[in-house]
N, C-alpha and C positions, 0 to 999 in steps of 0.2 A: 778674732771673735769667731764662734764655732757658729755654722750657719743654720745649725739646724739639730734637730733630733736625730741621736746615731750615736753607737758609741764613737769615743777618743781615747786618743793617747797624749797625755798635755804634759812638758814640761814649762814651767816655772818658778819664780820667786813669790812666798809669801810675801805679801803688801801689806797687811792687814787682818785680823782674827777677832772673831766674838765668840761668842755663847754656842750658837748652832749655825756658824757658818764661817769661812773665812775669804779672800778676795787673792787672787793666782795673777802674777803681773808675767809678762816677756814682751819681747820687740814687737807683736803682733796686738798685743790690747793686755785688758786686765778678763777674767771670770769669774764670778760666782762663785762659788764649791758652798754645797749646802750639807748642813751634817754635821748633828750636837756627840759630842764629845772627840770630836777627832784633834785635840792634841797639838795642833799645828800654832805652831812659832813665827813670828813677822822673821825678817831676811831667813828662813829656811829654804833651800832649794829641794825643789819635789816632782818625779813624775808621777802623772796622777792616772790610773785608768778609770773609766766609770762612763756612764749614762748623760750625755743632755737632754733637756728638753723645758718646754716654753713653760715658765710660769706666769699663768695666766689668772693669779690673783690681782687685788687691788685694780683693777683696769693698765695693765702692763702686760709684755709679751717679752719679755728677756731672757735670757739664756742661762740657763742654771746647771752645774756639772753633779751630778751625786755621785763620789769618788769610792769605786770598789776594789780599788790598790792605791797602794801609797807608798814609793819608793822615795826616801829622805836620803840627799846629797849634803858634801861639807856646807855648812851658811856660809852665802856669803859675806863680803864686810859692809859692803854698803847699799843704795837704792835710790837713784836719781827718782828721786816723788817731783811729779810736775803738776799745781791741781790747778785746775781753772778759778779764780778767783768769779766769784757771783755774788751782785748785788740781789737786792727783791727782786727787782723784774728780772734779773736772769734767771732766780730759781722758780720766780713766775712761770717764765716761759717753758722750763719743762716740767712742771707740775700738770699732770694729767697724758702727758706722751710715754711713748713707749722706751720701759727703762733700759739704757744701756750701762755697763758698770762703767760709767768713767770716776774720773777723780774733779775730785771739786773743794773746793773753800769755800767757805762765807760768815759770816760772821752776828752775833745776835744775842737777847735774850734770853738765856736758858731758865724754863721754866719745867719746875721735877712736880711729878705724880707720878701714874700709872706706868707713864712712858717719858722718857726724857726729850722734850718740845723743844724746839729752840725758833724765839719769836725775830722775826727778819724783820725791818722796815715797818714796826709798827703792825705785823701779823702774824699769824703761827703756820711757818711756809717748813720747819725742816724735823725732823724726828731723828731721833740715834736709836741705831735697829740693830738687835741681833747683841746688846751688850748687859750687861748686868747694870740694871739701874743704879744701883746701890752706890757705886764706884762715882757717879755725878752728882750726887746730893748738894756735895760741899760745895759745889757752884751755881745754885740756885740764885735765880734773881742777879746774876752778875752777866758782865757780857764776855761770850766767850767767842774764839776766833776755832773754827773745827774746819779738820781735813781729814777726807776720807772719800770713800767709794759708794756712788750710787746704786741703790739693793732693787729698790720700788718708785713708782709715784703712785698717788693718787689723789687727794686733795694738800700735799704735802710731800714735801720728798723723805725716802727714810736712806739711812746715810750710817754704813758701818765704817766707822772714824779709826783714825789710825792715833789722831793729835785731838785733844781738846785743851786750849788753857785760855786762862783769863786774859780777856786785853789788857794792855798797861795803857 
């Protein structure tokens, strides 16, 4: 995890990719990388140069990389994902602390508008951030089981997914 504002030099593994932003895995954590049209592929290896610093939207304080090189290495084949499984009250608990990207699971109601909700234990605790809505229509009203990477909280956590699919 980068500790602070400064630049870096990051290598990692793609984990994860949306619209304007994607999620940077290696032995030391996962990061942020924010910045719409950059192109980047899940298992891609990359070093990344660029800027941190604290995003201090939504009532959050997490670390975000804006990458101003982008050196792409062979993919590799695979990517041990280990997410934390969360019920309500675990994504209770960290709804309104300070976001770190970890990886997480849980499981819920998706409910589609403006922005793709996903209602937890009888409440609307998760958001999918950073993806093209469009793409989750089809699973409206169904319960889906999503894994992905912590972006933000704030009265809901938003969460750019690697996995969404229906429960069986």
């Amino acid at each position: 995890v980068l500790p602070g504002d400064a630049e870096y030099v990051v290598d990692g593994t793609v984990v994860a990719a949306g619209l304007k932003a994607y999620v940077i895995a290696d032995e030391t954590g996962n990061l942020l990388v924010y910045g719409s049209n950059h192109g980047r592929k899940v298992l891609e290896r990359v070093r990344l140069t660029g800027t941190a610093s604290r995003y201090k939207g939504y009532n959050t304080n997490s670390i975000q990389l804006s990458a101003k090189a982008v050196e792409i290495f062979p993919a590799v084949s695979s990517y041990d994902y280990k997410p934390e499984v969360l019920n309500a009250a675990g994504l209770d608990a960290k709804v309104g602390k300070e976001a770190v990207c970890s990886e997480v699971q849980f499981e819920g109601k998706l409910l589609y508008g403006n922005y793709v909700n996903i209602e937890v234990g009888g409440e609307y605790q998760g958001s999918l951030y950073y993806v093209d809505t469009a793409l989750y229509e089809k699973y409206k009203d169904q319960t889906v089981i999503v894994k992905g990477y912590i972006t933000g909280t704030h009265s809901y956590l938003n969460v750019l997914p690697y996995s969404v699919e229906v429960k069986k």
